[in-house]
Structures are given as structure tokens and as C-alpha cells.
C-alpha positions as CSV (number, residue, x, y, z in Angstrom):
1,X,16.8,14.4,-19.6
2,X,20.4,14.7,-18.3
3,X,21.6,11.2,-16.4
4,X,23.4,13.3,-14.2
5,X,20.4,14.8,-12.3
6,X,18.7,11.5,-12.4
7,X,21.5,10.1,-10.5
8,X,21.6,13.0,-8.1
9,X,18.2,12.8,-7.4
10,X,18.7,9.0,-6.2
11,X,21.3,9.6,-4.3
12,X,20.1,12.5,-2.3
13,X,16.8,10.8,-1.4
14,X,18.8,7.2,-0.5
15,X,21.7,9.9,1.9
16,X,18.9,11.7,3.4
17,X,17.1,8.2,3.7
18,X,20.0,7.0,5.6
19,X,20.7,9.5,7.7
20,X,17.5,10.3,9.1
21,X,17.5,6.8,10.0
22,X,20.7,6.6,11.4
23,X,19.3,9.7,13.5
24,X,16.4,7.1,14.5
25,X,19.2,4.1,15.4
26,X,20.6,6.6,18.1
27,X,17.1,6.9,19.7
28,X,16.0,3.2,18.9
29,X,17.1,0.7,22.2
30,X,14.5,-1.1,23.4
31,X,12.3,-3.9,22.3
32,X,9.3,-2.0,22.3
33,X,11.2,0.9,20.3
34,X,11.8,-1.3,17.3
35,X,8.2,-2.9,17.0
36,X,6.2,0.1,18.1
37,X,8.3,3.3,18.3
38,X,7.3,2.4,22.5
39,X,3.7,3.9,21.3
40,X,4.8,7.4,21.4
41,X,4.1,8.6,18.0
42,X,2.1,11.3,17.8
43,X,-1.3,11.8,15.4
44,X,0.3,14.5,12.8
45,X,3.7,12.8,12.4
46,X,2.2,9.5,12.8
47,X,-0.2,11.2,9.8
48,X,2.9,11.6,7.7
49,X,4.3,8.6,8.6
50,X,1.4,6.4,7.5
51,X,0.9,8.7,4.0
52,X,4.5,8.0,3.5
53,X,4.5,3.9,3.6
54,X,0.8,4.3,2.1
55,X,1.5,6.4,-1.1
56,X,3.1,3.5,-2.9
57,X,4.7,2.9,-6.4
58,X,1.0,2.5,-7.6
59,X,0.0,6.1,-6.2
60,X,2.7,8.0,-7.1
61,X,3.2,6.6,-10.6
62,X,0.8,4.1,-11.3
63,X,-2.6,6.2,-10.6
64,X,-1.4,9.1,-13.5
65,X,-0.8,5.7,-15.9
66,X,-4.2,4.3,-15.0
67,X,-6.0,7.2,-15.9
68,X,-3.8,7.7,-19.2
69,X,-5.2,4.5,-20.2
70,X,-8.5,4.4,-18.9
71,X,-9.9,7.9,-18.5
72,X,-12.8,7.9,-15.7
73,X,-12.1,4.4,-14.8
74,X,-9.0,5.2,-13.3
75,X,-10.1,7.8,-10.5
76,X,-11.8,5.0,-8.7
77,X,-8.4,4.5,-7.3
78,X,-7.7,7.0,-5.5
79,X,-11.2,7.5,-4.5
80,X,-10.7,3.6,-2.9
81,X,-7.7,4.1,-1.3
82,X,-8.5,7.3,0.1
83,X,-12.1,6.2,1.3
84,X,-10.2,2.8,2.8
85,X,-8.9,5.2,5.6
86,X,-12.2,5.6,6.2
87,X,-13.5,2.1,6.9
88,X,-10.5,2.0,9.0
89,X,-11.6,5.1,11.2
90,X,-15.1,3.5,11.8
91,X,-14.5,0.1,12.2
92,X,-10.7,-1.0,13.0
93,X,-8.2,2.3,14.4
94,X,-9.4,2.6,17.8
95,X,-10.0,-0.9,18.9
96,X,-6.9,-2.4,17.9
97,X,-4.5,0.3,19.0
98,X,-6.7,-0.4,22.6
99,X,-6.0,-4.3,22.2
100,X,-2.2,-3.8,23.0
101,X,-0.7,-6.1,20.3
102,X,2.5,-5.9,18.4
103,X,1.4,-7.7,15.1
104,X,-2.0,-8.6,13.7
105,X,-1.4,-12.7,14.6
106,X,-0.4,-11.2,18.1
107,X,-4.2,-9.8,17.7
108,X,-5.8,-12.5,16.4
109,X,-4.3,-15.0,18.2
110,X,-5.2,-13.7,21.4
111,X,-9.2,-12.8,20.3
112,X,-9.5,-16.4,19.4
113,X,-6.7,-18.3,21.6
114,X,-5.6,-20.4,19.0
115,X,-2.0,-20.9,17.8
116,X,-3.5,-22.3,14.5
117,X,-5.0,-18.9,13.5
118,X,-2.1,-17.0,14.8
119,X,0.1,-18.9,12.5
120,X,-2.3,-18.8,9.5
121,X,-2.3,-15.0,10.4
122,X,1.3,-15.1,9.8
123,X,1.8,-16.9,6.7
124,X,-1.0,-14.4,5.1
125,X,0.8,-11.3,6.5
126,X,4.1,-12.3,4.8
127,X,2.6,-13.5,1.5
128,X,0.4,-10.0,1.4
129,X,3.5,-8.1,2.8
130,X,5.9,-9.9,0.3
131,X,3.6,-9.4,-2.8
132,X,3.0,-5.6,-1.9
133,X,6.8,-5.4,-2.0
134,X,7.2,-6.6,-5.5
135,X,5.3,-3.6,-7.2
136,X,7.4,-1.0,-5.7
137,X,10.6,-3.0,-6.7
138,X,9.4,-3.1,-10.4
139,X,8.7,0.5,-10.2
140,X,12.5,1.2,-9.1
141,X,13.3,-0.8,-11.8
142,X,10.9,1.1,-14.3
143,X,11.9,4.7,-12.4
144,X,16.2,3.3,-13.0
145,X,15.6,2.7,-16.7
146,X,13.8,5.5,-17.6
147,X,15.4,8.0,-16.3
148,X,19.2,6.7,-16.2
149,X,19.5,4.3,-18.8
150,X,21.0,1.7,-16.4
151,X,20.0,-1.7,-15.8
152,X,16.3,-2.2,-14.3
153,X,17.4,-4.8,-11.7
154,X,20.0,-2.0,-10.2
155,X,16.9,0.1,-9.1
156,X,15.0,-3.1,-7.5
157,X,18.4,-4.6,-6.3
158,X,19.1,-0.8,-4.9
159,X,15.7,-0.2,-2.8
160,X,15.8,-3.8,-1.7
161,X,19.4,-3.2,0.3
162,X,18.9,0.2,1.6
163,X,15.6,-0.9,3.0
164,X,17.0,-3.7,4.6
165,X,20.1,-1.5,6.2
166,X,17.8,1.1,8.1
167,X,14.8,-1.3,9.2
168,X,17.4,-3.8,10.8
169,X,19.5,-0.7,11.9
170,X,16.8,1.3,13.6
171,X,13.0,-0.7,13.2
172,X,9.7,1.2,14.2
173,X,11.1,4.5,15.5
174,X,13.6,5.2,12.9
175,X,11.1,4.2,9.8
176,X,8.9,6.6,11.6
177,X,11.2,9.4,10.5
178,X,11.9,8.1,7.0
179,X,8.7,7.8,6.6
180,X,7.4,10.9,7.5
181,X,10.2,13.0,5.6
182,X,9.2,10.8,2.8
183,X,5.5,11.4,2.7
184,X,6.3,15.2,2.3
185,X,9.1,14.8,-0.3
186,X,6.4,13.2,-2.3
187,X,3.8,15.5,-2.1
188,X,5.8,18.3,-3.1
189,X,7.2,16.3,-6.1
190,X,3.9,15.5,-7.2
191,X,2.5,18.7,-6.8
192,X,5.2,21.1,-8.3
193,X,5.2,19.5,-11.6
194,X,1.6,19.3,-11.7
195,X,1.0,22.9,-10.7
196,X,3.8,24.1,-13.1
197,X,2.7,21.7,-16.1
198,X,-0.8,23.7,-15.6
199,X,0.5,27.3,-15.7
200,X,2.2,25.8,-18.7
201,X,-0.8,24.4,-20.2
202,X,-2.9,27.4,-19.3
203,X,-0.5,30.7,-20.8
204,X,-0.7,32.0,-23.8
205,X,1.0,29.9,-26.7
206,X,1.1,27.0,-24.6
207,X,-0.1,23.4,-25.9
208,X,-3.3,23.6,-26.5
209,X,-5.4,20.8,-24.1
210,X,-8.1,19.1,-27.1
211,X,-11.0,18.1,-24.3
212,X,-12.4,15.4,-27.0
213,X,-8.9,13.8,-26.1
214,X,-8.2,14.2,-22.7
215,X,-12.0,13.1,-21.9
216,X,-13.4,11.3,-24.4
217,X,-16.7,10.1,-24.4
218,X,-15.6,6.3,-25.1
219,X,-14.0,6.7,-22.1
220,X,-16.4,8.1,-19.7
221,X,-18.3,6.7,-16.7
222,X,-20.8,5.2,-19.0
223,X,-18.1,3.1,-20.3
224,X,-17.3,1.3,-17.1
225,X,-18.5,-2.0,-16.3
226,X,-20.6,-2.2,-13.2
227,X,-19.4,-5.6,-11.9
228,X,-15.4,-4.9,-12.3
229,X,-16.0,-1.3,-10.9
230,X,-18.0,-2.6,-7.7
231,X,-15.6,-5.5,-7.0
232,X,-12.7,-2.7,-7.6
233,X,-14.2,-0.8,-5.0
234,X,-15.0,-3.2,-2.4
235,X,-11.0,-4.9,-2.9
236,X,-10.1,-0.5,-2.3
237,X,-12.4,0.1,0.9
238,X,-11.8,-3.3,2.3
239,X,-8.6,-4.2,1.2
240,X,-7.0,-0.9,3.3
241,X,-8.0,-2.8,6.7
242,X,-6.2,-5.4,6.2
243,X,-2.5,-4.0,5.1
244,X,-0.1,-5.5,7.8
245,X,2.5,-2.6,6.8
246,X,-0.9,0.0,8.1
247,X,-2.2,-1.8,11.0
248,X,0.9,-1.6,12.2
249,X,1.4,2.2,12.6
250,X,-1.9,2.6,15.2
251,X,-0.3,0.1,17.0
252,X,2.7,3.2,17.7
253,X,-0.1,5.5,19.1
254,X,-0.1,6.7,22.4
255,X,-4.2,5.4,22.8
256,X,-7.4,5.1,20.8
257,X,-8.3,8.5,20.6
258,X,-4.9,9.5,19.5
259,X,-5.3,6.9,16.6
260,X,-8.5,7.8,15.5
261,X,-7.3,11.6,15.2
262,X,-4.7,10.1,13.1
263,X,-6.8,8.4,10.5
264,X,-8.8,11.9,10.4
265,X,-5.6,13.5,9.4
266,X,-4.5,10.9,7.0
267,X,-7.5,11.4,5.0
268,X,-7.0,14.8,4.7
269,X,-2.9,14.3,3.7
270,X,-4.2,12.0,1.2
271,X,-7.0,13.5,-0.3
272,X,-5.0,16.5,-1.1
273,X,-2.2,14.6,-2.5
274,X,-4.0,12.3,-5.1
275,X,-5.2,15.5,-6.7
276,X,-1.6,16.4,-8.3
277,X,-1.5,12.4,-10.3
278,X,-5.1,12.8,-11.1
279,X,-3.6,16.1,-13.1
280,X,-1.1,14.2,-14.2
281,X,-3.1,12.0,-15.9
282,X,-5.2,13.7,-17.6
283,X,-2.9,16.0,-18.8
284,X,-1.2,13.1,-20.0
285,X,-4.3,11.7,-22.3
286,X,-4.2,15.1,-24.1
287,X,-0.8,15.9,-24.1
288,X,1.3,12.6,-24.6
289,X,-1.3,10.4,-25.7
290,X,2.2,8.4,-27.8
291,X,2.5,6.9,-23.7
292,X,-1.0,5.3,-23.5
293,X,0.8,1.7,-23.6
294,X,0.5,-0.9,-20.6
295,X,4.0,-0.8,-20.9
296,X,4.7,3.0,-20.9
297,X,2.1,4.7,-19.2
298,X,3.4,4.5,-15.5
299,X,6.3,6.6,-16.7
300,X,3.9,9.5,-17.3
301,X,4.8,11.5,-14.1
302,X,8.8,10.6,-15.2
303,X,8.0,12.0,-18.7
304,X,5.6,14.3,-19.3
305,X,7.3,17.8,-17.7
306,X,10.4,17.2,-20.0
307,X,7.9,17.1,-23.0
308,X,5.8,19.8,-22.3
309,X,8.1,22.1,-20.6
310,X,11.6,21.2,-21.6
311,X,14.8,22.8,-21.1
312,X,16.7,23.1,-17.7
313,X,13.3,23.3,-15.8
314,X,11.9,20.3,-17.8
315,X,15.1,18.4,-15.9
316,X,15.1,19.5,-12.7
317,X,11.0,19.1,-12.8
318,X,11.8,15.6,-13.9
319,X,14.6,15.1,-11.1
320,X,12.0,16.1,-8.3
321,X,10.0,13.6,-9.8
322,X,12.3,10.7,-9.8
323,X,13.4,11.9,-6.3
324,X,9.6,11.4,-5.1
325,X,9.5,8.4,-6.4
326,X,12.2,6.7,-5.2
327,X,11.1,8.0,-2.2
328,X,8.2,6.1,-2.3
329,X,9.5,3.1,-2.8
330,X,11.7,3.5,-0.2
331,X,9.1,4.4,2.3
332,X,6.5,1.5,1.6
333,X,9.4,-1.2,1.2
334,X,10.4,0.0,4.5
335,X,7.1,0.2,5.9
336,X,6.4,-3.4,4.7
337,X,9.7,-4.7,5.6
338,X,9.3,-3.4,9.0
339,X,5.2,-5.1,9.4
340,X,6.9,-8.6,8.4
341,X,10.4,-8.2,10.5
342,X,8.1,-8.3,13.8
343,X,5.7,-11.0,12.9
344,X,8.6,-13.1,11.5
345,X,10.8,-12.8,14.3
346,X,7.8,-12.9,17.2
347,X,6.5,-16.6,15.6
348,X,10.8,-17.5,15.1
349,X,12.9,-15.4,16.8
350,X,11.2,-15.0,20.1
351,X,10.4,-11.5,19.5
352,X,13.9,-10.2,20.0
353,X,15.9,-7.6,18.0
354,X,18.3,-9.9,16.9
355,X,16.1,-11.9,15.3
356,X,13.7,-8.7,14.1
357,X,17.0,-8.0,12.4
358,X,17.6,-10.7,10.4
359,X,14.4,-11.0,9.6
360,X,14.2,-7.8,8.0
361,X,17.0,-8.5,5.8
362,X,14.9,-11.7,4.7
363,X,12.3,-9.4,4.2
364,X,14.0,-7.5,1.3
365,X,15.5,-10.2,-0.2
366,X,12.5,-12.7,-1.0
367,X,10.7,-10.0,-2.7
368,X,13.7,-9.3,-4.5
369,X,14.4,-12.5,-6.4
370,X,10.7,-12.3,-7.3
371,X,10.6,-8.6,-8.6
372,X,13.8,-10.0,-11.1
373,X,11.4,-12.6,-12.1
374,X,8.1,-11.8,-12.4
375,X,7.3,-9.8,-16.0
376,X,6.1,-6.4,-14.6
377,X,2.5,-5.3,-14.9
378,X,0.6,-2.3,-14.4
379,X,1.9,-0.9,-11.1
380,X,-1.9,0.1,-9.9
381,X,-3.4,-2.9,-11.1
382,X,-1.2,-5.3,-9.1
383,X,-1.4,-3.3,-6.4
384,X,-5.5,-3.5,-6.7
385,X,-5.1,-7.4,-6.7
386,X,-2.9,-7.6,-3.1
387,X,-5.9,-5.3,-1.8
388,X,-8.1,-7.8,-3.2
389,X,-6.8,-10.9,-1.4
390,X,-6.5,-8.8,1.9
391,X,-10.0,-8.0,1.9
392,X,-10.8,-11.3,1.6
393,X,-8.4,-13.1,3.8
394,X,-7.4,-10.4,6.9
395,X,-10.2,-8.4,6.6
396,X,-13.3,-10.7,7.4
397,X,-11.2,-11.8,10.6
398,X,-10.4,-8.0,11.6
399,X,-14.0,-6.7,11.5
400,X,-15.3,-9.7,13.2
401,X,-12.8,-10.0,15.7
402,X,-13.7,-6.5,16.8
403,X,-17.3,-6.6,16.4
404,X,-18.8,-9.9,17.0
405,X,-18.1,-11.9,20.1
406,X,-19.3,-15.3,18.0
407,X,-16.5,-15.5,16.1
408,X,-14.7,-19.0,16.5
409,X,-11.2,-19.5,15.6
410,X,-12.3,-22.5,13.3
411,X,-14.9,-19.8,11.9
412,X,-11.9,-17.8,11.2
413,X,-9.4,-20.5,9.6
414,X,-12.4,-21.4,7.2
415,X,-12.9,-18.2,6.7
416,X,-9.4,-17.0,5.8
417,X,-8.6,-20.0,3.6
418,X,-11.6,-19.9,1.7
419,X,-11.0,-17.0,1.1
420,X,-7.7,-16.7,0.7
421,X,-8.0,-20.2,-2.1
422,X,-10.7,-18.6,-3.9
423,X,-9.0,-15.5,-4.4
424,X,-5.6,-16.5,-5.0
425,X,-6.9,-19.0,-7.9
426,X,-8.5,-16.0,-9.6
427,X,-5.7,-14.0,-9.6
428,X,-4.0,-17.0,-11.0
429,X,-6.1,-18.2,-13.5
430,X,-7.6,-14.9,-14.8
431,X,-4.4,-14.0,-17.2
432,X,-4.5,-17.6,-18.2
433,X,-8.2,-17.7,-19.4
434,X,-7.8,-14.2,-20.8
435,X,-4.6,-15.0,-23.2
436,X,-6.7,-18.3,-24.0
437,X,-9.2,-16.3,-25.4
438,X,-13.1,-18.2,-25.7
439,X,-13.8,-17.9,-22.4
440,X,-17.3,-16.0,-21.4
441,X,-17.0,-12.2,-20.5
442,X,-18.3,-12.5,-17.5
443,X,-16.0,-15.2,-15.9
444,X,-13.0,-13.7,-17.4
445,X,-14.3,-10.2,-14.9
446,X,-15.2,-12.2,-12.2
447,X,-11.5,-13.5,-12.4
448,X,-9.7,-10.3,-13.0
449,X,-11.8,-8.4,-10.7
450,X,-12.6,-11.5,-7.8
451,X,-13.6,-9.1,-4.6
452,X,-17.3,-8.7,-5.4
453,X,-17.7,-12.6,-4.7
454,X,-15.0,-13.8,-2.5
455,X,-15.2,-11.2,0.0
456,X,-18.7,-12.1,1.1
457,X,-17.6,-15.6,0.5
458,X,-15.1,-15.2,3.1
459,X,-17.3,-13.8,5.1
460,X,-19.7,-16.4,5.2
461,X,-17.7,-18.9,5.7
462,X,-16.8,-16.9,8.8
463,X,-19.9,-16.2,10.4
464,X,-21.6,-19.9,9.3
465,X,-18.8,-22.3,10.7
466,X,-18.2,-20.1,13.6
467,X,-22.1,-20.5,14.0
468,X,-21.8,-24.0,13.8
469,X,-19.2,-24.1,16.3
470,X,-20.7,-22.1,19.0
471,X,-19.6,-24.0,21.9
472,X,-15.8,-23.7,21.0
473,X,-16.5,-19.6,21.5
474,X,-13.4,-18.0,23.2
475,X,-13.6,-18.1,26.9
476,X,-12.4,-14.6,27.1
477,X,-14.1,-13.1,24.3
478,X,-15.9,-10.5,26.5
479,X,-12.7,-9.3,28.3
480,X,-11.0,-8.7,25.1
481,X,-14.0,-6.9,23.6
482,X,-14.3,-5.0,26.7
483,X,-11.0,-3.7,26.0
484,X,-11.4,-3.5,22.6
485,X,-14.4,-1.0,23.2
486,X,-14.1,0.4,26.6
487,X,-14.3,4.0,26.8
488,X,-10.6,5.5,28.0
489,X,-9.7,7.4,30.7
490,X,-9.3,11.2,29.8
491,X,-5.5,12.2,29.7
């Protein structure tokens, strides 16, 4: 590909980027505009919105590379993080748009009146919201070398500062716009190459698709391990509730109803759009089977049109591409960066925009020096691992908060850092023991996959100290479930 459309591709998505949110800073004044967009956004663009900060690095690359490598194993992505929207319409949308909070520590420290869990709430939403933020830097960096030949820390070191800029220019109301633009840029840069590549694919004297390659029976769904598929899923479906960068958006809805009608609309945006990399992929296993590396095969979406189609539309295919992408790390950076500027400068800053600026600019750097040290992995698969220590830190505390007015606030801290240790020490140790080598099979899946155990773990821990610890129950746990439940009036 030429380097020239690589770069223009960048640098339209980062000027339309930055001027749609400059358009948001001229509409962005008050306190309440910055943290919530004053809870006027509205289910369809609040839809778009949440697609475009949801559709990460990991979906828009990272699912296509996943299935290049593992055939049927990779389509339980997007089947989780679709399907998450869906344990967040039933159990979590309504209710905490209704609760009135800003952040999720404002939440939970309110349901349970206790600084302690409102700080430990914090510290998990930055480490979740900082580790989320190191995937999509890597995948600038990937996007930056593949396609440009230039440095891989200019593309990490690039997203980092423009996302910095606009969330401390314009906060909640101008991301909304970025974000929203964004998710539509991605769709249809996902979806043109895919539809093309299979008009391509299907014409006469095109290449020829071998089925015995793209789906081959050693990688089918019986190949897939039960346990790491199960604990997959529950990290996926849980995981979703528990995504500061998400919650955050139904807090910008005018009411409950208006949120829930936004879920409903997300999992349509979504559904739709994780068919064009599920394409990708498979097209991929048949048709550039050379890229089926762990450290190749989430630049399938960058690569594949230029080798099967070629020529001037093989570029410009390839351009889209790289502009989608870039988008989406832009998007879910921003998305991110905007979820930890408010809980960083409520807990230090008093809640003002001062201090929601500078935090934001914190926001992008920390993630930054980490993304230039941390070897990259699989985009999906790290991804898959912050959903895993959501569901089993924020989760647990979410779902019970809403539902169950026994939860105690030392129920909760057990809860969250039990869960929180046990997870985080699998994550750790599970490379370890599986470079080491000796280990048993199944401790080395228990450690790369952990959700199947410390999810319920966590929620034990939960339910039995809080139990335990009946008589410390909340005084007003009934009026905040009241209002957590409390049918609305009718607009």
C-alpha cells in the first residue's frame, strides 16, 4: 500500500476528530455538561455513541485475528460482547440511570454509605479503565507500523494526545459527538471491505475459497474446551456491566426508559456490525492463511483487501480500513479517558472542571508509558482479560447493589477484593506457569481463563459477609432501591 493514503487516512479521522469536538467545546459550559452531557442525550445518538467507545481495538481488528487463528473459537466474542448489552438491559440500564449519579463510586458509595467502598470503587475504575486503554494504544501502534512504516510508539503516543486535547477541551457532550461519528465511520469501514472482498471472492476467476481451510474440522466447536469457553463467556456477559467507560453513557440519558430503549438499539448497532470482522476472518483463514501468527493476525482487516483485491481499490479499501480503526481507538480512549477524568477529579478535584481537566490529561498519559512498555499481545485476548476482572470486581457489587437490599458495604469490600486478588493473580501468574511448562492442564486454563471460579467467588464473598454483617445494613437502603425501581412518571 501507498504511505501516502495511510497517512491521509489518519489525518482526516484525527481533523474531523477535532473538530467535531471543538463543535462540542462551544456547547460544553456547565458542570453537569462535562460529566453527563446535562442528561440530554437521546437513545439513537446515545446508541451510536455507546457503539463507538464500545467497538474497541479488539472488535474492530482483534475479532477478524482471533478467528484467523482459532476458527469457531473465536465467534464467542462477539457473541459475548454483544449478548453483555443484554445483561445490561435486564439487570443494570434502568436502575442506575434512575439513581442520579455521576460515577459508579458516586453509586456505590451512596447504596452503601461508606467512603471505604466509594474509594475502593475508584481505585478499581482506574486500574480497569487504565488497562482497557493499553490495548487500543498497542493497536495504534500495530495500525502506525503496518500501514506507514513509522515508528509504533508514534501511533500510541498520537491517540494518547489527541484524546487528551478534546476530553479536557469539551468532556461528556463533545465525546458524545466523536463518538457517535466514530461508531458510523467504523461500520462502514468494516463493512465495505468485507462486502467488496466477497463480490471478489464470489465472481468468476476470483480466488477460489478451499472450505477444508477456512473451516477445518480441527478447528471446529468440537475442538473447544468447555471450561475456557464457559469462563470466556461469563468474563463476556458479566464483564460488559461493569465497564466504567459504558456505565457511564446511561448516566447521560434523559430517564430509565430512555436508557433501556438505548441498550435495545445498541444491540441491534452491534449485532449488525460484528458480522463484517466475522467475514473478515474467515475469509482470512482461507485466503491469507501466511498471517495466522499471534503476532500478525490482528493486521488481517489492514491486510487482506490489498492481497486479494489489489491495485488502486486494494489502497483505498485499505485506507478506509486504517481510517476505522484509528477511529476506534480514538473513540474508546476517549470514552475511557472521559469515565476516569470524572471519578478522578470528584474523589481529588472536588468535582470541578478544572480538575476533570487535568485529570484527563493524566488519564492519557499513564496508559501511555505502559502501552511503550508492555510487549503487545493479542488485542481480543487482553481485552477478554480486563472483562474478566470487571466481572469479578464491579460486577458482583453492581447487580447486588440494585437487587438485594442485604448488601453491606463490608460485604462489598470483601467481595471486590477477593475478587479483584484472585483474579488479578491469575492473570499474572497464568503466562508464567504456561512458559514454565510442567504445570497440569487444567490449572494452566483455570489461570488463563479465571472467570468461571472467581466470579462466583466474588460473589460469595459478597452475599456471605454481608450476611454475616446484617446489622451494619444501610439505613437507607429502601429509599435508594425505591428509586432505583420506582416506576416513572409518564413524559
Amino acid at each position: 500500500m501507498n504511505p501516502v493514503l495511510g497517512y491521509v487516512a489518519i489525518a482526516a479521522v484525527t481533523i474531523a476528530t477535532a473538530l467535531i469536538g471543538f463543535f462540542g467545546l462551544r456547547i460544553s459550559r456547565t458542570t453537569q455538561d462535562f460529566y453527563v452531557a446535562s442528561r440530554t442525550v437521546r437513545p439513537w445518538w446515545n446508541a451510536s455513541a455507546i457503539g463507538g467507545e464500545y467497538l474497541s481495538a479488539a472488535s474492530v481488528l482483534g475479532i477478524a485475528g482471533l478467528i484467523l487463528l482459532q476458527g469457531a473459537g473465536g465467534l464467542w466474542f462477539p457473541i459475548g460482547y454483544t449478548a453483555g448489552y443484554l445483561m445490561l438491559l435486564l439487570f443494570v440500564a434502568a436502575p442506575l440511570r434512575r439513581s442520579g449519579a455521576y460515577t459508579i463510586p458516586d453509586f456505590t458509595g451512596a447504596r452503601l454509605e461508606s467512603r471505604l467502598v466509594r474509594r475502593l470503587t475508584t481505585v478499581l475504575v482506574i486500574l480497569i479503565g487504565w488497562f482497557y486503554i493499553v490495548p487500543q494504544l498497542q493497536g495504534a501502534a500495530l495500525t502506525i507500523r503496518i500501514t506507514t512504516g513509522l515508528p509504533s510508539w508514534m501511533g500510541a503516543a498520537a491517540v494518547s494526545i489527541i484524546v487528551g486535547l478534546i476530553v479536557a477541551a469539551g468532556g461528556m457532550r463533545s465525546i458524545t459527538f466523536v463518538q457517535a461519528f466514530q461508531f458510523w465511520l467504523k461500520l462502514t469501514a468494516i463493512a465495505v471491505p468485507a462486502v467488496l472482498l466477497l463480490i471478489t471472492v464470489g465472481r468468476d476467476g476470483g480466488p477460489g475459497v478451499d472450505p477444508a481451510v477456512a473451516f477445518p474440522a480441527a478447528l471446529g466447536p468440537a475442538s473447544l474446551d468447555v471450561y475456557s469457553t464457559v469462563s470466556l463467556v461469563i468474563a463476556l456477559l458479566l464483564g460488559t456491566m461493569g465497564l466504567p467507560h459504558v456505565l457511564v453513557r446511561f448516566y447521560t440519558n434523559p430517564d430509565g426508559a430512555a436508557a433501556r430503549r438505548t441498550t435495545l438499539i445498541v444491540l441491534g448497532l452491534l449485532s449488525v456490525f460484528y458480522i463484517f470482522p466475522t467475514v473478515i476472518g474467515l475469509l482470512g483463514r482461507a485466503l491469507a492463511p501466511e498471517l495466522a501468527s499471534p503476532g500478525e493476525a490482528d493486521a488481517l482487516v489492514l491486510l487482506l483487501p490489498g492481497m486479494v483485491i489489489g491495485g488502486m481499490l486494494g489502497d483505498v479499501l485499505t485506507a478506509l480500513v486504517i481510517a476505522g480503526a484509528f477511529g476506534a481507538f480514538l473513540s474508546t480512549s476517549s470514552g475511557l479517558v472521559v469515565s476516569l477524568a470524572g471519578v478522578i477529579s470528584q474523589e481529588l478535584a472536588g468535582g470541578s472542571v478544572r480538575g476533570f481537566r487535568i485529570a484527563a490529561i493524566a488519564s492519557s498519559l499513564v496508559p501511555l508509558a505502559v502501552a511503550l512498555v508492555l510487549e503487545p499481545g493479542g488485542l481480543a485476548g487482553s481485552v477478554g482479560l480486563v472483562f474478566a476482572f470487571t466481572a469479578s470486581t464491579l460486577c458482583p457489587v453492581l447487580v447486588l447493589g440494585i437487587w438485594w437490599r442485604g448488601l453491606t458495604a463490608r460485604g462489598a469490600v470483601t467481595g471486590m477484593l477477593g475478587g479483584g486478588l484472585f483474579c488479578g493473580a491469575a492473570i499474572l501468574l497464568g503466562p508464567l506457569l504456561a512458559a514454565a511448562g510442567g504445570w497440569p492442564t487444567w490449572l494452566q486454563a483455570a489461570l488463563a481463563q479465571p472467570a468461571a471460579w472467581t466470579v462466583p467467588l466474588a460473589f460469595a464473598l459478597t452475599v456471605v459477609v454481608s450476611r454475616l454483617d446484617r446489622r451494619r445494613a444501610p439505613r437507607g437502603a429502601d429509599r435508594v432501591l425505591a428509586r432505583l425501581h420506582a416506576p416513572e412518571p409518564a413524559a
